[in-house]
Z-matrix of the N, CA and C atoms (Angstrom, degrees):
N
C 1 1.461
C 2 1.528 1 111.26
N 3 1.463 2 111.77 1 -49.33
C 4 1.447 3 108.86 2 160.91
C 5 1.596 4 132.97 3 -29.28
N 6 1.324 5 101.89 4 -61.87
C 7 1.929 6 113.81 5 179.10
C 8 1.658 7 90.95 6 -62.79
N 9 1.149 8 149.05 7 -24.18
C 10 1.264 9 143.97 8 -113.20
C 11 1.790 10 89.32 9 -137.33
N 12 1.584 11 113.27 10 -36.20
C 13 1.660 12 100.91 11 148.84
C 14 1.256 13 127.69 12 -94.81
N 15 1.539 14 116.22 13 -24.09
C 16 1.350 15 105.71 14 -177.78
C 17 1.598 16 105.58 15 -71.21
N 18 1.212 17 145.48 16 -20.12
C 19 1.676 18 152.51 17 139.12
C 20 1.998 19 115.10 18 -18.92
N 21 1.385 20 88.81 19 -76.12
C 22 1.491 21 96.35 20 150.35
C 23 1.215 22 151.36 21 -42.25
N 24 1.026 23 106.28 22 -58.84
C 25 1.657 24 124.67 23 142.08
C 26 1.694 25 123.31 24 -34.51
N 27 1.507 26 101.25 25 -63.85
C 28 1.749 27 85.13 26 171.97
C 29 1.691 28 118.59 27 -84.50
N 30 1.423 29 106.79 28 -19.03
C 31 1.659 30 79.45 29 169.10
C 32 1.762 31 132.58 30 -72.12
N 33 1.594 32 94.96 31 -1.95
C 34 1.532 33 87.76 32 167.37
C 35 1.564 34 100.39 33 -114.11
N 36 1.029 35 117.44 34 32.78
C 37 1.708 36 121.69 35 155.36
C 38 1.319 37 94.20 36 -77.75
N 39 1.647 38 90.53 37 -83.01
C 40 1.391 39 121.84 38 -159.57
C 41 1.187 40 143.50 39 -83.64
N 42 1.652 41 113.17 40 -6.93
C 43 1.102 42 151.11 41 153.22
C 44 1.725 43 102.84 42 106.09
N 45 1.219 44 136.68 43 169.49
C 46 1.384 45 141.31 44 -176.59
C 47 1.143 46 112.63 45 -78.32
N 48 1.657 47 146.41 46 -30.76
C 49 1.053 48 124.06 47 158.38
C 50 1.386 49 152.85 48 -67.65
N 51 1.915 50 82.35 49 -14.32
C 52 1.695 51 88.83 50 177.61
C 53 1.990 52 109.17 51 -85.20
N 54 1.571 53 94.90 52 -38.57
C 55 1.409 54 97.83 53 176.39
C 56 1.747 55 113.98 54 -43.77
N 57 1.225 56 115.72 55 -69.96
C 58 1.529 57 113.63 56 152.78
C 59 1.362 58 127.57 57 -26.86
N 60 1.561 59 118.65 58 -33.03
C 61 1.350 60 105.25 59 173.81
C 62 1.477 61 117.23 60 -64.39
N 63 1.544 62 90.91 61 -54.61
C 64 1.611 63 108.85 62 172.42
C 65 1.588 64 114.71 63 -20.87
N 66 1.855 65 96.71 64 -58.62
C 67 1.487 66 90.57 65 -160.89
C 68 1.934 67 103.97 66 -77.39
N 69 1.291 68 113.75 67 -25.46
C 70 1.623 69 98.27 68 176.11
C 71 1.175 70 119.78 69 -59.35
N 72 1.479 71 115.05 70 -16.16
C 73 1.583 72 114.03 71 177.39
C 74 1.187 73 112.65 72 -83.49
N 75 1.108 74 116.41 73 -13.40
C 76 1.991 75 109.51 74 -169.94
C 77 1.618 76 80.62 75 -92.80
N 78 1.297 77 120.55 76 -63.61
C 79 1.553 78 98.36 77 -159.46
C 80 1.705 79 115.16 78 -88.99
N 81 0.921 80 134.85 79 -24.79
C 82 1.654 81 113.10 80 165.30
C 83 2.035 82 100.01 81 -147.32
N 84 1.196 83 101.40 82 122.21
C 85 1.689 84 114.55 83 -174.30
C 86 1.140 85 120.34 84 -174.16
N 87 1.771 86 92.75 85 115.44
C 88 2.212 87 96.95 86 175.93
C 89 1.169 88 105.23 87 -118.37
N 90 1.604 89 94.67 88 130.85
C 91 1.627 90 106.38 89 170.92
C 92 1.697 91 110.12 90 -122.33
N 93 1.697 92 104.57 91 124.23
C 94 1.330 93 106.55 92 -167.71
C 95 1.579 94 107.42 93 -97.44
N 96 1.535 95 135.04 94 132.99
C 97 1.242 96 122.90 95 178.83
C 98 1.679 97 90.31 96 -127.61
N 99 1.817 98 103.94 97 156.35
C 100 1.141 99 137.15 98 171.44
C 101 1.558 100 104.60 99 -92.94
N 102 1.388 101 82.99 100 113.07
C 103 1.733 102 86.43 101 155.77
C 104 1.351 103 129.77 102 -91.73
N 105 1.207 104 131.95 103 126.04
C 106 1.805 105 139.73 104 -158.73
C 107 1.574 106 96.26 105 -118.63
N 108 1.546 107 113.16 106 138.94
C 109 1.231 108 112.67 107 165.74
C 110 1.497 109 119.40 108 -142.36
N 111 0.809 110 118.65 109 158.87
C 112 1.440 111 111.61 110 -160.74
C 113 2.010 112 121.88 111 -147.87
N 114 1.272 113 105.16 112 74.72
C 115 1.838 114 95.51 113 -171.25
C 116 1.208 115 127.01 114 -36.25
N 117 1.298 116 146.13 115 147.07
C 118 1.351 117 153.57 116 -169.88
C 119 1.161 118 101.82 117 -116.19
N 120 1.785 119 117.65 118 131.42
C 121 1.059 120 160.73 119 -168.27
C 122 1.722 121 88.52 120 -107.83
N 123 1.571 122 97.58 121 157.80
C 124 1.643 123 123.08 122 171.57
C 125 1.229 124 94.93 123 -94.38
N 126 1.594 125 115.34 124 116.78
C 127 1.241 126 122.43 125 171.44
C 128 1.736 127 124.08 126 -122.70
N 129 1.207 128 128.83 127 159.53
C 130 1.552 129 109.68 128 152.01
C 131 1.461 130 107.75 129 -105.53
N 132 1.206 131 90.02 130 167.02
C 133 1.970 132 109.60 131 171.66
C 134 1.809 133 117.69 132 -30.44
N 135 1.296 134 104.52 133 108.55
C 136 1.581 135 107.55 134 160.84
C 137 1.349 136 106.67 135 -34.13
N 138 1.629 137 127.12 136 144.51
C 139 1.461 138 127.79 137 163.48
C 140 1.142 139 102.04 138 -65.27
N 141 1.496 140 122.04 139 156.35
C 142 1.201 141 160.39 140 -143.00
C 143 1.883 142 88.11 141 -93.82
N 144 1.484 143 112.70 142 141.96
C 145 1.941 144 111.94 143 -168.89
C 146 1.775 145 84.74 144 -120.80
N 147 1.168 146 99.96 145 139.32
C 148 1.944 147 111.74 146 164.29
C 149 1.781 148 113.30 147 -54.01
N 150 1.138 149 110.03 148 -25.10
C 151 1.892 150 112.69 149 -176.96
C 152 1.521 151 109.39 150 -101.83
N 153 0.769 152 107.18 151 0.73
C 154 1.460 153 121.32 152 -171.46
C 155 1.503 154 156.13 153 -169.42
N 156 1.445 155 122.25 154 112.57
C 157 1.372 156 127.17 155 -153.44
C 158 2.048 157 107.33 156 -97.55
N 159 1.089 158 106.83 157 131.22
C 160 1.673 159 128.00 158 177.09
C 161 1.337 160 134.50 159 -77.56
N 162 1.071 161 148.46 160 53.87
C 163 1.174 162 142.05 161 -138.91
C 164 1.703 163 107.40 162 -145.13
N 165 1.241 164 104.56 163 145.82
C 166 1.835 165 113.08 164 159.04
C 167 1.544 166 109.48 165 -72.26
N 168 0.925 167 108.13 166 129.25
C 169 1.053 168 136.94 167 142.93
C 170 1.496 169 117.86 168 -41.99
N 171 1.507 170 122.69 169 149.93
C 172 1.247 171 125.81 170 171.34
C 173 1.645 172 116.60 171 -157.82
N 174 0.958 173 116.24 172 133.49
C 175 1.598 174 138.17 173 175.71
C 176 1.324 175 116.76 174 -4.58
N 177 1.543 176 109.06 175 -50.68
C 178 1.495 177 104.37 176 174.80
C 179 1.184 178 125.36 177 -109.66
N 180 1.816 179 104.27 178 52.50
C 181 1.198 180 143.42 179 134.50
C 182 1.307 181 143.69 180 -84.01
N 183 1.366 182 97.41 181 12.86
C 184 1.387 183 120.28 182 -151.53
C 185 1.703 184 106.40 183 -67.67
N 186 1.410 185 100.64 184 -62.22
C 187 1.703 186 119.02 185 -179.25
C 188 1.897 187 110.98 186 -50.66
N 189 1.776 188 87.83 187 -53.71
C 190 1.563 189 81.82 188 -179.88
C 191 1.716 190 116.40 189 -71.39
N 192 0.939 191 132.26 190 -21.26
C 193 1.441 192 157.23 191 -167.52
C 194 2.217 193 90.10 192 -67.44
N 195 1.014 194 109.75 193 -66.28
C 196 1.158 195 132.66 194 174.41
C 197 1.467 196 114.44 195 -44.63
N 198 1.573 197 115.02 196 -51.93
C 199 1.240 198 108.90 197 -176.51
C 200 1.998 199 108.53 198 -77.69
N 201 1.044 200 85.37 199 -22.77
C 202 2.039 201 105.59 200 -172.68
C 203 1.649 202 98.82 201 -58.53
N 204 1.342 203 105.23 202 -69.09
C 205 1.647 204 117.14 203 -171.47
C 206 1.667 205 116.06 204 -72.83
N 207 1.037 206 99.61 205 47.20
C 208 1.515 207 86.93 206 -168.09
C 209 2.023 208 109.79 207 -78.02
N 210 1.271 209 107.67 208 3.16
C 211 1.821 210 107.81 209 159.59
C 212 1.105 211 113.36 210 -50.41
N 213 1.558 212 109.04 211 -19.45
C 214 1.887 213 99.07 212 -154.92
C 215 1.637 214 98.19 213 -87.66
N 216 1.554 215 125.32 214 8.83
C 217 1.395 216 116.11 215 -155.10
C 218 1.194 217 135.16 216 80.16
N 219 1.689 218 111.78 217 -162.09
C 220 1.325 219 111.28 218 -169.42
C 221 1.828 220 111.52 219 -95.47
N 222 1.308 221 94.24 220 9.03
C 223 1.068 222 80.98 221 -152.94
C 224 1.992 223 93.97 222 -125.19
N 225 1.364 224 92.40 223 19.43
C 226 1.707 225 94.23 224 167.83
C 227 1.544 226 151.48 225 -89.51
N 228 1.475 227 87.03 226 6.28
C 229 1.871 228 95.90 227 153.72
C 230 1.229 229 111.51 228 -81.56
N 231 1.537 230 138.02 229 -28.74
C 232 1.149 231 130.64 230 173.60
C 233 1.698 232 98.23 231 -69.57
N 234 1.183 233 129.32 232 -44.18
C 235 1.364 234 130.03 233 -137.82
C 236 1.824 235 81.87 234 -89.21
N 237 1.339 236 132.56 235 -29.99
C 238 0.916 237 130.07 236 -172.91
C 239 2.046 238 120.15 237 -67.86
N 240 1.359 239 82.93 238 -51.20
C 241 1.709 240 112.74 239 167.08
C 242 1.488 241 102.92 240 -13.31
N 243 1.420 242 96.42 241 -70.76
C 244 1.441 243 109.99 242 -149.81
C 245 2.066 244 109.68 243 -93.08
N 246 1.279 245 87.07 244 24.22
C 247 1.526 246 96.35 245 152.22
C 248 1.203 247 123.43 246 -125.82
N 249 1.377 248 124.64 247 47.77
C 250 1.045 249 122.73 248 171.71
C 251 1.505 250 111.17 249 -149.11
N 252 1.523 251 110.54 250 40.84
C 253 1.429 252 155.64 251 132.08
C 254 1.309 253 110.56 252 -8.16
N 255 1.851 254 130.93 253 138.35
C 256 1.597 255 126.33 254 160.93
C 257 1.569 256 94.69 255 -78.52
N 258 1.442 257 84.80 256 132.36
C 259 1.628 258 125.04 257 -162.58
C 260 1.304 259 135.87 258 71.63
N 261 1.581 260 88.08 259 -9.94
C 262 2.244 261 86.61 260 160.31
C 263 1.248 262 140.59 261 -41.17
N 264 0.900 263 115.30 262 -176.42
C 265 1.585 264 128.57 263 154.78
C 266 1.133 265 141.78 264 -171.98
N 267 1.463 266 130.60 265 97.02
C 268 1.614 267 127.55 266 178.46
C 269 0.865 268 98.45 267 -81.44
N 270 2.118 269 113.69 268 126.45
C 271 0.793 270 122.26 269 -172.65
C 272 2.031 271 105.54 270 -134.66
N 273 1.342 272 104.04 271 88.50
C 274 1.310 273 108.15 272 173.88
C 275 1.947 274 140.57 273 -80.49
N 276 1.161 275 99.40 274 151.78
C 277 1.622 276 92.38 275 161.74
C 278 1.524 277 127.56 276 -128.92
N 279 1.687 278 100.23 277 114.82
C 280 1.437 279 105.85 278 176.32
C 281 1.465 280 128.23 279 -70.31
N 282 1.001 281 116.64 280 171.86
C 283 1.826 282 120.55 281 136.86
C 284 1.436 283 135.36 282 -59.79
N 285 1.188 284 116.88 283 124.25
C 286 1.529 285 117.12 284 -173.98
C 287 1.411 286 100.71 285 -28.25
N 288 1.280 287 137.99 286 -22.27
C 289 2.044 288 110.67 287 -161.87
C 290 1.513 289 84.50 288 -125.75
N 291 1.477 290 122.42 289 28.66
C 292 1.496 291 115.46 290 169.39
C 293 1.216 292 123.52 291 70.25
N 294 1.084 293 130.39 292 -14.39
C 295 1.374 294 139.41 293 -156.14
C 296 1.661 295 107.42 294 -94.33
N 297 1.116 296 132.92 295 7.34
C 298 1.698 297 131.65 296 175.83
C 299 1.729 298 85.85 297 -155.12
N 300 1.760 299 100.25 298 162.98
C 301 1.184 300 119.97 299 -171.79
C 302 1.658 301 80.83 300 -131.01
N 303 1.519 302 104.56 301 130.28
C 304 1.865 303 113.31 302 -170.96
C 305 1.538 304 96.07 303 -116.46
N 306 1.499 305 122.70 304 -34.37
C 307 1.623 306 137.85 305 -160.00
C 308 1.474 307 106.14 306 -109.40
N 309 1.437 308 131.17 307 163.50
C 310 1.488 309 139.98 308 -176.78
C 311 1.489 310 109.92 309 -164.05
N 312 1.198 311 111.84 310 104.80
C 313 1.612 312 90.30 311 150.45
C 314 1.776 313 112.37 312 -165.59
N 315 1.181 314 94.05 313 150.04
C 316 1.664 315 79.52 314 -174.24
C 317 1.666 316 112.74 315 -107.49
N 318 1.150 317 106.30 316 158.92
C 319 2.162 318 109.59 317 -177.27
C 320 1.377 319 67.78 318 -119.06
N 321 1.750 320 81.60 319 149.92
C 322 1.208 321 109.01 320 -167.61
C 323 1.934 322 119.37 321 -169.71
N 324 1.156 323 148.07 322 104.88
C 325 1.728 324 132.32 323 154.62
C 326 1.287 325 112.26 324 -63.89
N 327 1.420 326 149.14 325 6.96
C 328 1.284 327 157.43 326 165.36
C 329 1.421 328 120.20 327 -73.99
N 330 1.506 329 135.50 328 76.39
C 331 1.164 330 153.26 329 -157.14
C 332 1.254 331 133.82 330 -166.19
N 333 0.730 332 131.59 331 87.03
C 334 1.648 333 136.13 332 163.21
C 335 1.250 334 111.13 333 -11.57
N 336 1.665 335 140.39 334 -53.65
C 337 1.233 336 145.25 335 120.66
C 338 1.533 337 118.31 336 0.46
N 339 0.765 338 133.44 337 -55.39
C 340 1.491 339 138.64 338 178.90
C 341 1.745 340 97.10 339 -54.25
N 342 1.731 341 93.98 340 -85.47
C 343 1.360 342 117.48 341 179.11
C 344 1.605 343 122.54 342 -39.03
N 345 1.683 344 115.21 343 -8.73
C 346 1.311 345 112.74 344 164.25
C 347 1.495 346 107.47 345 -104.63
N 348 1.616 347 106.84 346 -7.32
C 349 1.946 348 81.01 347 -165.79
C 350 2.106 349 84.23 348 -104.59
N 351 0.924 350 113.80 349 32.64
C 352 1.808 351 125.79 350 167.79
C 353 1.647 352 89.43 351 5.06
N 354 1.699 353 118.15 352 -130.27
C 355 1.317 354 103.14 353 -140.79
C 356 1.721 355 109.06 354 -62.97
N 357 1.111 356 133.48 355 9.77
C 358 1.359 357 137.46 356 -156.36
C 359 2.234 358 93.54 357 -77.89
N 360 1.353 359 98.86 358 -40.76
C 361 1.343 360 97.60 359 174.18
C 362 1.055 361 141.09 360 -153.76
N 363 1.565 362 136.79 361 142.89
C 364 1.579 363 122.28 362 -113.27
C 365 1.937 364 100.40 363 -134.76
N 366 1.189 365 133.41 364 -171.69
C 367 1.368 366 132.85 365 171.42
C 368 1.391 367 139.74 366 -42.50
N 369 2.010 368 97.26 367 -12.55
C 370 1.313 369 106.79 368 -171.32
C 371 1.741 370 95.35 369 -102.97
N 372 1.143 371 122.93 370 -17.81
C 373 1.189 372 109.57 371 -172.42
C 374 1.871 373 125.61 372 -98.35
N 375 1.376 374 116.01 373 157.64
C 376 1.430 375 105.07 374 -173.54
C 377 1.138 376 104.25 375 -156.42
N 378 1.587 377 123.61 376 166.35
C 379 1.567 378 108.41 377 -143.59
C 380 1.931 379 91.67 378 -138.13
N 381 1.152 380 115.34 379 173.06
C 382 1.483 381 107.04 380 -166.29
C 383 1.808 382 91.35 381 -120.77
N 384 1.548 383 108.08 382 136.86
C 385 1.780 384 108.56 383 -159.66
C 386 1.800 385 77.78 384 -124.13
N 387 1.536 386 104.29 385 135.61
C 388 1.989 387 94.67 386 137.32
C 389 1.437 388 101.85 387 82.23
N 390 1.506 389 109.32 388 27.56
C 391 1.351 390 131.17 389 161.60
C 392 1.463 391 117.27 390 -32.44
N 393 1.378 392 161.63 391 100.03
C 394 1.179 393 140.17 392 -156.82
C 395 1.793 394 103.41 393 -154.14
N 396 0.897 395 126.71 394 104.16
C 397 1.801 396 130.59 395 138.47
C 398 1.377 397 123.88 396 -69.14
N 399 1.450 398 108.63 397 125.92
C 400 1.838 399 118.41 398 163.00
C 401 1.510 400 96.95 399 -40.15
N 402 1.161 401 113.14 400 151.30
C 403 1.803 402 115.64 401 164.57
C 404 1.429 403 106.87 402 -75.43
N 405 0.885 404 104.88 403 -31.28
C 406 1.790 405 105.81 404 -168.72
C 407 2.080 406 111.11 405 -87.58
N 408 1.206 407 88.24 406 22.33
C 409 2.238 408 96.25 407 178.95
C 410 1.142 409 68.99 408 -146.94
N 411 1.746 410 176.66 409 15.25
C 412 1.199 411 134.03 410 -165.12
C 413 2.028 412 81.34 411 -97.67
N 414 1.495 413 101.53 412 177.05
C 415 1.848 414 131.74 413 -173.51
C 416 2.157 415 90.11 414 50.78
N 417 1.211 416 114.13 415 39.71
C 418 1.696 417 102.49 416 174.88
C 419 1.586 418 77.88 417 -128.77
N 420 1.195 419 160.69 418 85.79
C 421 1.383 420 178.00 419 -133.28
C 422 1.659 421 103.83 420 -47.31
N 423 1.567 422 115.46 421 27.27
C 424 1.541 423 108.88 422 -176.97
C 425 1.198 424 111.96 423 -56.95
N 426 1.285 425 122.77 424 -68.71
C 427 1.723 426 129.06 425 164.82
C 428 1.417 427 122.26 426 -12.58
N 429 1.716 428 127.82 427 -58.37
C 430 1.457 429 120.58 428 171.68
C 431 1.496 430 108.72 429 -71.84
N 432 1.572 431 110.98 430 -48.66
C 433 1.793 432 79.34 431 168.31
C 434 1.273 433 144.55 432 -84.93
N 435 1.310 434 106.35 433 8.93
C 436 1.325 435 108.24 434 151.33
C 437 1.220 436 129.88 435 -73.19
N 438 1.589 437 121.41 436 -27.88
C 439 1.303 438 112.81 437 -173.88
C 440 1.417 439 103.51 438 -95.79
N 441 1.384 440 125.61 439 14.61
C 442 1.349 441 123.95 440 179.47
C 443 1.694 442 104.79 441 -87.59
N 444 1.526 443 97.39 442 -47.66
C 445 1.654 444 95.24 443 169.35
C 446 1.037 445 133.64 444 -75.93
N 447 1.871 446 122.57 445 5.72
C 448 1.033 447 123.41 446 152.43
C 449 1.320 448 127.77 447 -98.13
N 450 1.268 449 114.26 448 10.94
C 451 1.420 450 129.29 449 170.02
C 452 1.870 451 96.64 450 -81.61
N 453 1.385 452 99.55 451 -46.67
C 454 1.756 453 101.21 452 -176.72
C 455 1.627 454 105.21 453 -48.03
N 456 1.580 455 113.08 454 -60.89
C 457 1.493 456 136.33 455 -179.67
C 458 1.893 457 113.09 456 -39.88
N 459 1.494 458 99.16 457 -39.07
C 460 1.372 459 113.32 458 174.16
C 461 1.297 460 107.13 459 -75.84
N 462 1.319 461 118.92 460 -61.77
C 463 1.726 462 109.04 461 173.85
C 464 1.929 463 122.72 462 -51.67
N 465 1.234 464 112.66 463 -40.72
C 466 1.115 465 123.03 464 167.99
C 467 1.813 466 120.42 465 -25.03
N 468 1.450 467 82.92 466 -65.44
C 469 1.472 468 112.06 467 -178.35
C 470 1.533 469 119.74 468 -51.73
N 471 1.459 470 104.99 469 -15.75
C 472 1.343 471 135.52 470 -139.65
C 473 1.881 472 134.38 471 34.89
N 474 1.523 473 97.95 472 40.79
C 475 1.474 474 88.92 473 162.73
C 476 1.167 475 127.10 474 -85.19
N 477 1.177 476 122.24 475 141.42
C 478 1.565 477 128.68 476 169.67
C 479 1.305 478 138.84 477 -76.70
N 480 1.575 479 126.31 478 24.89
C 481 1.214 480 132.15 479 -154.13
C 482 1.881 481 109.04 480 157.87
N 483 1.637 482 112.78 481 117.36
C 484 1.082 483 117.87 482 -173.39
C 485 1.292 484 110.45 483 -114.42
N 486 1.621 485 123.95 484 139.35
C 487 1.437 486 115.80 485 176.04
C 488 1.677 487 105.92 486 -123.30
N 489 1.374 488 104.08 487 161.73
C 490 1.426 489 119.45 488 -177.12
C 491 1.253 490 104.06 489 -137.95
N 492 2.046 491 112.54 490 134.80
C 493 1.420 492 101.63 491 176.36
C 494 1.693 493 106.35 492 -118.09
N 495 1.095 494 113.34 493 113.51
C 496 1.673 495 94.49 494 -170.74
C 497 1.928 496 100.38 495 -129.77
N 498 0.976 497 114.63 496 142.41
C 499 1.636 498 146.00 497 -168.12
C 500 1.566 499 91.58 498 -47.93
N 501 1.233 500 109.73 499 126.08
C 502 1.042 501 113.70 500 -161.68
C 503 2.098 502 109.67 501 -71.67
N 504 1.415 503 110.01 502 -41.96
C 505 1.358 504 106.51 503 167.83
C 506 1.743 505 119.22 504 -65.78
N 507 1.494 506 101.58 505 -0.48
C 508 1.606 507 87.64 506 -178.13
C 509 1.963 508 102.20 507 -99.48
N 510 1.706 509 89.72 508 105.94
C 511 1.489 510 109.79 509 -175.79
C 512 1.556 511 118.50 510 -41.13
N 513 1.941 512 90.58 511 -70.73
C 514 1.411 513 105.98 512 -165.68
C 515 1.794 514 101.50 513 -45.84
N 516 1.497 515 129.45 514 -64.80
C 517 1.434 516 130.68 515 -156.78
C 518 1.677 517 88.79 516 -59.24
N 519 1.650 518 133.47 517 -52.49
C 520 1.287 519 101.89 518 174.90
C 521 1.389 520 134.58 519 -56.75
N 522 1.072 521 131.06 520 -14.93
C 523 0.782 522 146.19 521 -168.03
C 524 1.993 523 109.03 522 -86.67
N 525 1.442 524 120.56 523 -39.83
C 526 1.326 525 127.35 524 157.45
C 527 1.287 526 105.87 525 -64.83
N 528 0.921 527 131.85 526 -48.28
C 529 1.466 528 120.56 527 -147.94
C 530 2.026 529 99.92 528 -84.02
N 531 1.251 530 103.98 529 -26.18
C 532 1.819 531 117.92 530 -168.12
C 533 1.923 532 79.66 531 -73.97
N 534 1.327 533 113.21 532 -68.17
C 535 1.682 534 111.14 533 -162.90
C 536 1.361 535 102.77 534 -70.28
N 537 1.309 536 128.92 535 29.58
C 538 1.650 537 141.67 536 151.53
C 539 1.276 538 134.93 537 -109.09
N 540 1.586 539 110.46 538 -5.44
C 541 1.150 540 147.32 539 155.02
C 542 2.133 541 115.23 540 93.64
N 543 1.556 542 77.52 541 24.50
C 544 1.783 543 88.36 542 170.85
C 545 1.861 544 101.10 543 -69.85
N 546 1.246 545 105.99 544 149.36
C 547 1.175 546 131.57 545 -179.14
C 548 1.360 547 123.32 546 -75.59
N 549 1.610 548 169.92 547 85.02
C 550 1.372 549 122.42 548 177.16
C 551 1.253 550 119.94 549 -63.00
N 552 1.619 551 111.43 550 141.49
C 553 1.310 552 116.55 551 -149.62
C 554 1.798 553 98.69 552 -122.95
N 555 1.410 554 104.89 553 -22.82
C 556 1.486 555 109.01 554 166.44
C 557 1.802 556 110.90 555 173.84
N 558 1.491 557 118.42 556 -135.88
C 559 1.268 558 116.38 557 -176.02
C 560 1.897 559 107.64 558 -152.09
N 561 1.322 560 104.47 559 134.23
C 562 1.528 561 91.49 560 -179.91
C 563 1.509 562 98.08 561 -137.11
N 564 1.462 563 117.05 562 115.85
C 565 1.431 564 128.07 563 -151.71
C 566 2.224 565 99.02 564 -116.77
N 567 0.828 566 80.68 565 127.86
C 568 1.692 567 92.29 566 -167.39
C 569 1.379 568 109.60 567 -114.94
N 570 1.507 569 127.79 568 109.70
C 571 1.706 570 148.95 569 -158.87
C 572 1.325 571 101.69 570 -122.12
N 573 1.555 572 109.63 571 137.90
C 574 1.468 573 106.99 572 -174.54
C 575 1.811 574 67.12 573 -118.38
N 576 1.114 575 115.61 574 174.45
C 577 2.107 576 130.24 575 143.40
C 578 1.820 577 81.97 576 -169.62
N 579 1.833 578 84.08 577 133.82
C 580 1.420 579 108.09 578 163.30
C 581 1.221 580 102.66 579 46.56
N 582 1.307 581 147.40 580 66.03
C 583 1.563 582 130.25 581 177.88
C 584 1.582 583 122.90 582 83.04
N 585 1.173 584 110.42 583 -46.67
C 586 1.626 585 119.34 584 -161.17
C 587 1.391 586 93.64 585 -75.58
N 588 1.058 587 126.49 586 161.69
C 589 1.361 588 152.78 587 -145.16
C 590 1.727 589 119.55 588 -158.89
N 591 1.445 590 119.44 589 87.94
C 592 1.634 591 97.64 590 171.52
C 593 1.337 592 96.46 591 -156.46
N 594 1.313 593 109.95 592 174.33
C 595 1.266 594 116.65 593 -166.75
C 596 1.856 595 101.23 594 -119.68
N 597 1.494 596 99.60 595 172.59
C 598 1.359 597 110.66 596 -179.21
C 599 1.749 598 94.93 597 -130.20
N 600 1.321 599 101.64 598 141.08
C 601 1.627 600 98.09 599 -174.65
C 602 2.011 601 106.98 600 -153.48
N 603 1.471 602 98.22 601 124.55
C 604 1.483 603 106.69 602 177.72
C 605 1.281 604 109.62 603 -146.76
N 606 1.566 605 118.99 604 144.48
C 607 1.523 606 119.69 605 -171.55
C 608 1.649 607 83.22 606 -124.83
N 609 1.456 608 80.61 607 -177.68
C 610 1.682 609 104.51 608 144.83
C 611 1.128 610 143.75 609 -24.58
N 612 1.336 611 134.65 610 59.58
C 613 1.683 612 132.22 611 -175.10
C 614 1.567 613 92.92 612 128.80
N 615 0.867 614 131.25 613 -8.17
C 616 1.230 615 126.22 614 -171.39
C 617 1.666 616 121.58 615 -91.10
N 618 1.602 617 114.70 616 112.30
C 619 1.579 618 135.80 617 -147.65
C 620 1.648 619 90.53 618 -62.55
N 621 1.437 620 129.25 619 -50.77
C 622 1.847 621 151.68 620 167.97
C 623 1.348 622 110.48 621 -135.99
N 624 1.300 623 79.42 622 143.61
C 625 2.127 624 104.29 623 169.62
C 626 1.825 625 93.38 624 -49.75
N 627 1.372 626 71.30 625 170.53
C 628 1.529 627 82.59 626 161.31
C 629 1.498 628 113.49 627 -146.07
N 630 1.158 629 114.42 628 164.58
C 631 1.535 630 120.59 629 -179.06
C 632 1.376 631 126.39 630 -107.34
N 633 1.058 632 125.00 631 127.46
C 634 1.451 633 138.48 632 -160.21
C 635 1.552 634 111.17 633 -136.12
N 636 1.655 635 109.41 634 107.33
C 637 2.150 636 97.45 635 174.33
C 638 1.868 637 100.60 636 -75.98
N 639 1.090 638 77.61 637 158.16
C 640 1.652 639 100.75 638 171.30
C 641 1.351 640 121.81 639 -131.07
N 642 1.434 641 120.21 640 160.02
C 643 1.717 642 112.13 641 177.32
C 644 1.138 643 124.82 642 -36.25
N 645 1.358 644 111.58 643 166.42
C 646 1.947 645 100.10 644 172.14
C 647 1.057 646 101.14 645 -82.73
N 648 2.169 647 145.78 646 -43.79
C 649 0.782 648 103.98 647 -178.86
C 650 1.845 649 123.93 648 -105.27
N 651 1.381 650 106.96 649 92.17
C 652 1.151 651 114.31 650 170.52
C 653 1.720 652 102.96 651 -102.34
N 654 0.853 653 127.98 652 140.65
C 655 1.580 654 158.88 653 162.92
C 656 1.463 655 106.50 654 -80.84
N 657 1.393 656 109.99 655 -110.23
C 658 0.833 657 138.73 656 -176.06
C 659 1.323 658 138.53 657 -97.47
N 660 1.813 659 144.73 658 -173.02
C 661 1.233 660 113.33 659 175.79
C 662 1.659 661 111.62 660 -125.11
């Protein structure tokens, strides 16, 4: 009776389809992601765009940051926190008078992604998490120039090499990230059955994937 309200309970949280999503993912669910990579060049700063302002982000941004992103859920002051990491980077795009956040994305070595593609990539490289456009600027080209100035932000830092992991049926983001001159670099395919949890993982040069379990609750990467 217990499992049988707390069930109840979140579908009128959370509504019935997501609760259901939940549960197809714990017991049978594959999600395939592309890994993109991309070497970093010494660059300076993209010129400055009329719709849109470039900037890091910083910590005691936290509150307003929070009220801005509210896509990320309930649970994005925590989720926010922890990008602002030695060697991070929140890297947003405003409105010319500052006042709305239109762009999202965070640099980052903090990934499960990382930790499966092991020797494939090393101290210099870092990967971009939490990709996000306002709906109301998205097809006005915010996305490539944003990720152009975080290619700058990445060199800055001095890494040498940027990765992107994006779902392999989601076209359009492959499709930005390829006419930005990311690479595909391989495939990292993520299987739930009954609970169990592991991944399948192959790059570049690599004779077979390999297999790796992961937590139960991993999602995503």
């Amino acid at each position: 009776m217990g499992l049988l309200r707390r069930l109840i309970r979140s579908c009128r949280t959370d509504g019935t389809a997501a609760v259901l999503g939940r549960v197809r993912r714990r017991l049978w669910h594959t999600r395939t992601c592309v890994v993109y990579r991309k070497p970093l060049k010494e660059m300076g700063m993209p010129a400055e765009y009329e719709n849109v302002v470039f900037r890091e982000a910083h910590a005691g941004e936290l509150d307003w940051l929070t009220d801005q992103l509210v896509h990320m859920g309930r649970r994005r002051q925590e989720l926010l926190e922890r990008q602002f990491g030695p060697g991070d980077a929140t890297v947003i795009g405003v409105t010319p008078d500052g006042s709305e956040v239109i762009f999202h994305v965070w640099l980052s070595r903090e990934s499960l992604a990382f930790d499966l593609l092991g020797p494939h990539v090393g101290p210099k490289d870092v990967s971009t998490r939490r990709l996000w456009v306002s709906p109301a600027h998205r097809r006005r080209g915010i996305a490539s120039k944003g990720l152009r100035f975080v290619d700058c932000v990445a060199a800055e830092k001095s890494y040498e090499s940027i990765c992107a992991f994006v779902e392999e049926r989601n076209v359009p983001s492959r499709g930005l990230h390829e006419g930005l001159g990311y690479e595909d670099y391989g495939r990292i395919v993520l299987r739930s059955r009954f609970g169990r949890k592991f991944a399948r993982v192959r790059c570049r040069g690599d004779q077979t994937s390999r297999r790796v379990t992961v937590a139960s609750d991993v999602i995503t990467l």
